[in-house]
DOVO-257354 format. One record per residue (C-alpha): residue number from 1; residue in one letter; x negated, y negated, z. Coordinates in nm, 3 decimals. Each point is the difference from the previous one (the first is absolute). Example, Ala and Ser with C-alpha at 12.3 -4.5 7.8 and 13.67 -1.06 7.14 Angstrom:
+------+-------+---------+---------+---------+
| voti | fitor |       x |       y |       z |
+------+-------+---------+---------+---------+
|    1 |     A |  -1.230 |   0.450 |   0.780 |
|    2 |     S |  -0.137 |  -0.344 |  -0.066 |
+------+-------+---------+---------+---------+
# end
This chain:
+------+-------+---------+---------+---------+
| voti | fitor |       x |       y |       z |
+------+-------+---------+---------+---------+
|    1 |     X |   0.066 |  -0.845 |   0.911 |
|    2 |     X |  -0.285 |   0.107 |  -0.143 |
|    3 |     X |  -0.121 |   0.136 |  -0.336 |
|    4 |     X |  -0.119 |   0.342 |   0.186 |
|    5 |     X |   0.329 |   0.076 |   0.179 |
|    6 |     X |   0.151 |   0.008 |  -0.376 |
|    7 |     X |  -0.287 |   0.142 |  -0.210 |
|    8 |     X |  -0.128 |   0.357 |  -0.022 |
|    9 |     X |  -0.231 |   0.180 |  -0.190 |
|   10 |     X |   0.023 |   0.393 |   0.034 |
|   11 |     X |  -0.182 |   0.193 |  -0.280 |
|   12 |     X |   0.267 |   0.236 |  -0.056 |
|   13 |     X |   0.284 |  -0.252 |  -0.082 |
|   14 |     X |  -0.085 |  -0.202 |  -0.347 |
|   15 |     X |  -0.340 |   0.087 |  -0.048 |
|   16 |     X |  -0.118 |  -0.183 |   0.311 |
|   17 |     X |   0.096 |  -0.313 |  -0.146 |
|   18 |     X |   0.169 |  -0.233 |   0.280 |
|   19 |     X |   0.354 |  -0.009 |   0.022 |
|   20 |     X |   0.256 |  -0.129 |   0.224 |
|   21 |     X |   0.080 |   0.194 |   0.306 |
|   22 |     X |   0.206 |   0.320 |  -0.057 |
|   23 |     X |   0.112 |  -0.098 |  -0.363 |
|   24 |     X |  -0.242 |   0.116 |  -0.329 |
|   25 |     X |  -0.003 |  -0.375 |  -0.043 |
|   26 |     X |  -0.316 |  -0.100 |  -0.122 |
|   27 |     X |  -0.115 |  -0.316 |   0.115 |
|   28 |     X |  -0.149 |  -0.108 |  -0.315 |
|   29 |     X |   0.362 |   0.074 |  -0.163 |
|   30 |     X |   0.124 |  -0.281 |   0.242 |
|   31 |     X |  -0.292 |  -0.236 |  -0.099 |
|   32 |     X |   0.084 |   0.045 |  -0.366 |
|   33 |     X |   0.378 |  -0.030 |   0.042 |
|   34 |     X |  -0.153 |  -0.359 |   0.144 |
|   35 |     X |  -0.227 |  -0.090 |  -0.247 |
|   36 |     X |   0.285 |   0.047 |  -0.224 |
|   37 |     X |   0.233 |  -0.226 |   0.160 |
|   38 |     X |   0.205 |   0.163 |   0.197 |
|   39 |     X |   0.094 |  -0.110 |   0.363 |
|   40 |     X |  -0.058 |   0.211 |   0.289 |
|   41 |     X |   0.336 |   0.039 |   0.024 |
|   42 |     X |   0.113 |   0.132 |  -0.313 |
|   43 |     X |  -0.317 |   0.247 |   0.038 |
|   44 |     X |   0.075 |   0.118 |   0.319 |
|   45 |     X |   0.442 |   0.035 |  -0.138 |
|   46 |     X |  -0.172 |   0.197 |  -0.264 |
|   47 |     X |  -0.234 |   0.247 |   0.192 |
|   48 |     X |   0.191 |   0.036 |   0.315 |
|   49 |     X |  -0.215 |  -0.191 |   0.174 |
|   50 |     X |  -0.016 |  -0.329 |   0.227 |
|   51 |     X |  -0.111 |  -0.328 |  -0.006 |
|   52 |     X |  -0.239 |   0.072 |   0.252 |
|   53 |     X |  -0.156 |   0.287 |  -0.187 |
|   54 |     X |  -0.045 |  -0.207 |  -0.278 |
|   55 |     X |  -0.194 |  -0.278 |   0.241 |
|   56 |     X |  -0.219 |   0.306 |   0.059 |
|   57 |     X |  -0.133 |   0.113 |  -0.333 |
|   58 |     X |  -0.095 |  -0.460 |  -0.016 |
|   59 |     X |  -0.197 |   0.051 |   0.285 |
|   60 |     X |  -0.144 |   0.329 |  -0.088 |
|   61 |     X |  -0.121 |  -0.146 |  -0.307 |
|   62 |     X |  -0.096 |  -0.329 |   0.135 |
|   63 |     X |  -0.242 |   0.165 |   0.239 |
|   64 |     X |  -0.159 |   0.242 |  -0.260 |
|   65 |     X |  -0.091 |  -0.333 |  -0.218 |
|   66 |     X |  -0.169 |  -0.122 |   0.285 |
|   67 |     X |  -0.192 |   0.327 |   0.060 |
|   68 |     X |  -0.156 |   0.018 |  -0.413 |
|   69 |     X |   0.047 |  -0.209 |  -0.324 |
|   70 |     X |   0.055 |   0.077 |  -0.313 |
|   71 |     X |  -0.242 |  -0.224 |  -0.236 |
|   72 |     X |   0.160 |  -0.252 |  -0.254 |
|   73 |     X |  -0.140 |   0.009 |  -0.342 |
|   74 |     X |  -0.241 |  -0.311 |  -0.043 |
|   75 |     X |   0.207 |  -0.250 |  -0.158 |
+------+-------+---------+---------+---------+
# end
């Protein structure tokens, strides 16, 4: 599986924001339902969606942090 067999971004379903293949599922609503703890499988029970779709959005988001960086505040 990869991320692009799951992932879509079409400009006339949520703003063009990428979402999870034929759902309104925004992947970044799957990456904050992570951040805040919950497990893939709970998200995808709660969204209709699978395990494997969740996978997805991780790797979607993995390789767009390898593609640019956000810059960290000088500490």
């Amino acid at each position: 599986m990869t991320w692009q067999e799951r992932i879509t971004v079409d400009p006339t379903i949520c703003h063009g924001k990428a979402c999870i293949k034929g759902t309104r599922v925004m992947v970044s609503v799957v990456l904050d339902n992570l951040a805040a703890g919950e497990t893939a499988e709970e998200i995808a029970k709660s969204y209709h969606l699978t395990t494997e779709d969740v996978q997805a959005a991780i790797a979607y988001a993995a390789e767009l942090a390898r593609e640019r960086f956000v810059p960290l505040g000088m500490v």
